[in-house]
C-alpha positions as CSV (number, residue, x, y, z in Angstrom):
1,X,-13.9,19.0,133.8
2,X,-13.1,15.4,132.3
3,X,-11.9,12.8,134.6
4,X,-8.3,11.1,134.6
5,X,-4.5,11.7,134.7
6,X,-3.2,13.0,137.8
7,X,-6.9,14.5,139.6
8,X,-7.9,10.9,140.4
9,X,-4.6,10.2,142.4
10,X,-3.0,12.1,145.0
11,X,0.4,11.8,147.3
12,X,-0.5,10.9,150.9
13,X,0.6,13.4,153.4
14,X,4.0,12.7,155.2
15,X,3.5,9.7,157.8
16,X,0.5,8.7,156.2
17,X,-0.8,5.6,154.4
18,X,-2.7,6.1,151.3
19,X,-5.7,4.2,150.7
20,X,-4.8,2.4,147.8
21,X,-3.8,-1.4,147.7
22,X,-0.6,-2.0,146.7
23,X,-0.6,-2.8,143.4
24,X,-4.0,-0.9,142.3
25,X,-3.3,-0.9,138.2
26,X,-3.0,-3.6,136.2
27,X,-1.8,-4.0,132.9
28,X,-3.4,-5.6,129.7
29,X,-3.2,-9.4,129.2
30,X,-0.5,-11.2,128.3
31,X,-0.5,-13.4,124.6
32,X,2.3,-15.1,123.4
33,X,2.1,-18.3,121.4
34,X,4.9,-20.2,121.0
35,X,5.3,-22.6,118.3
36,X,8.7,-25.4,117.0
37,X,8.7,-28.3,114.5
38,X,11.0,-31.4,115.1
39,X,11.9,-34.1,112.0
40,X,14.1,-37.0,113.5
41,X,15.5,-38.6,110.0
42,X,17.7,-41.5,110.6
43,X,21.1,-41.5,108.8
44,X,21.9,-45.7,110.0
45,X,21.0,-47.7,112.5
46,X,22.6,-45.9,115.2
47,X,22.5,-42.0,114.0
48,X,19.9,-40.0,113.1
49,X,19.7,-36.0,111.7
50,X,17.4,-34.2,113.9
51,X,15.9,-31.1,111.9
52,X,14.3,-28.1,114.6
53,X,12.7,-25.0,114.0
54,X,11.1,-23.0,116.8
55,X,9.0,-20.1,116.2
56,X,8.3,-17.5,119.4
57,X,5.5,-14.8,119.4
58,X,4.3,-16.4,116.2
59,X,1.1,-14.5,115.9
60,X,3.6,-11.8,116.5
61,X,1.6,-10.0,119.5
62,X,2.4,-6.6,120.7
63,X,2.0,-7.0,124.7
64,X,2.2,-3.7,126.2
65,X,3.5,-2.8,129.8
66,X,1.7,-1.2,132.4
67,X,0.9,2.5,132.2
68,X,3.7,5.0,134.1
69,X,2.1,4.7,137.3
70,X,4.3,7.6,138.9
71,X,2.0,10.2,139.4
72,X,4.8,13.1,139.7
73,X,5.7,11.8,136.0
74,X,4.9,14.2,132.7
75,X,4.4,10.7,131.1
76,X,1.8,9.4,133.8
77,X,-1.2,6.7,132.8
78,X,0.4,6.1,129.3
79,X,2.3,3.3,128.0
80,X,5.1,3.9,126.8
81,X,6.8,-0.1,126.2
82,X,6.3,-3.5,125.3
83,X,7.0,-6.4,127.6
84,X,7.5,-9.4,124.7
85,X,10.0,-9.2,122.0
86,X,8.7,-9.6,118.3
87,X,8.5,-13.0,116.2
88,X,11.6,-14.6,116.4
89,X,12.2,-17.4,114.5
90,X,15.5,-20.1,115.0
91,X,16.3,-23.2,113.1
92,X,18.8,-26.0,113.9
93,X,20.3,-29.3,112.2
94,X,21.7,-31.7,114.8
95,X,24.0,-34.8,114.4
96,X,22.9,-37.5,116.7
97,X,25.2,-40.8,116.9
């Protein structure tokens, strides 16, 4: 019989603790890299354009959540989410005076 899913875990009896700590999973890492461009042009003496463009999750990293670690669960030990959003990308053009 192979090892895993629900045989390795079981429900402590009523009144009982189990013998697990309390947070006995972990999850993979966590990667994001973030990443903006700022161009400060000036118009006069006093006012300047200021061009920005920000880039999040730019290698565009799929970080995925823990495993279900509810052992009653159909789904248990598999991951079934992501934690980070995909590449998003913004740009803005600001006035300064």
């Amino acid at each position: 019989m192979a090892l895993g899913g629900t045989c390795l875990f079981a429900e402590p009896q009523p009144g009982q603790l189990g013998a697990l700590s309390q947070t006995p999973i972990y999850g993979p890492r966590l990667f994001t890299f973030d990443f903006s461009f700022l161009k400060r042009t000036k118009v006069t003496e006093k006012t300047n354009l200021e061009f920005r463009w920000e880039i999040f999750n730019l290698f565009n990293n799929a970080n995925f959540n823990i495993s279900d670690t509810d052992i009653t669960s159909l789904s248990f030990g598999q991951v079934l989410s992501t934690v980070t959003q995909p590449r998003l990308m913004q740009v803005a053009l600001r006035f300064n005076w």
